[in-house]
C-alpha positions, 0 to 999 in steps of 0.5 A, a space after each residue: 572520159 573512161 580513158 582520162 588520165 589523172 595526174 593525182 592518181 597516175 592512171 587513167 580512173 578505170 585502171 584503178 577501179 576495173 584492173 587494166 582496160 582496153 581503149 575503144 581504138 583497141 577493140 578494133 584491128 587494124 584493117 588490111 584494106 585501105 580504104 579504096 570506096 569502089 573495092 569496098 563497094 564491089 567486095 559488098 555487092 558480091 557479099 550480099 549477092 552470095 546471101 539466100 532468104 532462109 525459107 518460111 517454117 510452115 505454120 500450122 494451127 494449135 490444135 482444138 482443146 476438148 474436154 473428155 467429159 463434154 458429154 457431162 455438160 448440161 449447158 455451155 456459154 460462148 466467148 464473144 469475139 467482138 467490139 463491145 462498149 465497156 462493161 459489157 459482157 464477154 460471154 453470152 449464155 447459158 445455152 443448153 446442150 441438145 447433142 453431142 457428137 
């Protein structure tokens, strides 16, 4: 459709809107191998032969996140990790420090 050529126009639509295109059969090269299925096949199967699983990063865990003045503190609350019905409370609390290390 991009490529279609108007006659009132002279040119194809888009050598008038975007400058001169290429066609789709231009952005590919002309291959040198012809198309033999079984050489197609071998020249994959030795590519994909050659290909190595790149190794896994070693993850490691974020570290703990605490307060410099912990020992501030007078109470604390806990974040609940757990299925709750809704309108249910995601934190349970206050609970009174009793010691701090």
């Amino acid at each position: 459709m991009r490529t279609a050529f108007k006659e009132d126009l002279q040119a194809p639509v888009t050598e008038h809107v975007y400058g001169e295109l290429p066609t789709p059969g231009e952005f590919m090269a002309a291959s040198s191998t012809a198309g033999d299925p079984t050489e197609i096949k071998t020249m994959l199967r030795r590519h994909f032969e050659q290909l190595r699983p790149v190794p896994a990063e070693r993850i490691t865990l974020p570290a703990v996140f605490v307060y410099k003045n912990l020992g501030d503190f007078t109470h604390y609350i806990l974040w609940q990790v757990a299925v709750r019905r809704p309108l249910d409370a995601h934190y349970s609390g206050p609970y009174k420090f009793l010691a701090c290390r």
